[in-house]
C-alpha positions, 0 to 999 in steps of 0.5 A: 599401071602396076609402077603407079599403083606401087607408087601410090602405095608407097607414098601412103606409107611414109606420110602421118595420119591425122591421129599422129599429128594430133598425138604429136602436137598434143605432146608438144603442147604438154611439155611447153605447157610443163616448160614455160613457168620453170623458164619464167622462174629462172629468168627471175632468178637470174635477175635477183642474182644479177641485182644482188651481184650489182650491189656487191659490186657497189660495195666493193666500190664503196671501199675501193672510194675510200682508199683512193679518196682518203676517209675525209675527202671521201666523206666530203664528196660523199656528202655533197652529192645529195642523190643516189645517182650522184653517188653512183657517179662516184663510184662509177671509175670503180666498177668495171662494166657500169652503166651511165646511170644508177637505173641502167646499171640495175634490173629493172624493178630494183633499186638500191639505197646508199648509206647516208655516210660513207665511212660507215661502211654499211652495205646499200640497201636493195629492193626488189619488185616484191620486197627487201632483199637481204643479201 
C-alpha cells in the first residue's frame, strides 16, 4: 500500500496544472500573434526584391539581344513582336532560369512593360500590386 501511495504521489508532481497550461498557451498566442505580421511583411518584401531582381534580369537580357542581334536586326524583331510576351520570347535564351511565359517569370501581382524600342536602352517598367516601383 505504501509503494502506490508513493507512486501516486510522484505522478502529481511531474504533471502541469491547469494554471500552466493556460500560462503557456497564453505566451504562445502572444508571440504568434507579435509574430505573424513580420512574417507577412517579409514575405512581401521578398516578392518585391524578386520582381525588381527579375526585371534587372530582363535588362541585362535586353542588351545581351542587342549585341547578338546587331542594333538593326535587333530592332527589326523587336518590332515585330507586337506584345509583351512576344518580347519576352526573345529574350527568353538569355536569362537563365526563365519561365515559359512573361506571367510565370514574374510574382504574382507584378507586371512589367517594355520599351516601345529596343535600341533606346530604357529599362522596363514594373508595377506593383500597390503602385510603380522605381528601381
Amino acid at each position: 500500500m505504501r509503494l502506490l501511495a508513493i507512486t501516486t504521489h510522484h505522478l502529481r508532481q511531474r504533471a502541469f496544472s491547469l494554471v500552466e497550461m493556460m500560462a503557456c498557451v497564453s505566451i504562445i498566442g502572444i508571440i504568434a500573434f507579435m509574430a505573424i505580421p513580420s512574417v507577412t511583411r517579409m514575405r512581401s518584401d521578398s516578392e518585391r526584391n524578386l520582381a525588381i531582381a527579375r526585371a534587372e534580369a530582363l535588362n541585362l537580357a535586353q542588351a545581351s539581344f542587342i549585341q547578338v542581334r546587331g542594333r538593326t536586326q535587333a530592332a527589326l524583331d523587336w518590332t515585330a513582336a507586337g506584345s509583351g510576351d512576344a518580347k519576352y520570347q526573345l529574350l527568353r535564351s538569355y536569362l537563365s532560369y526563365s519561365e515559359s511565359t512573361l506571367t510565370a517569370y514574374l510574382p504574382a501581382g507584378y507586371q512589367v512593360t517594355f520599351p516601345t524600342s529596343i535600341t533606346s536602352m530604357q529599362k522596363v517598367g514594373l508595377t506593383s500590386p500597390t503602385g510603380i516601383i522605381y528601381y
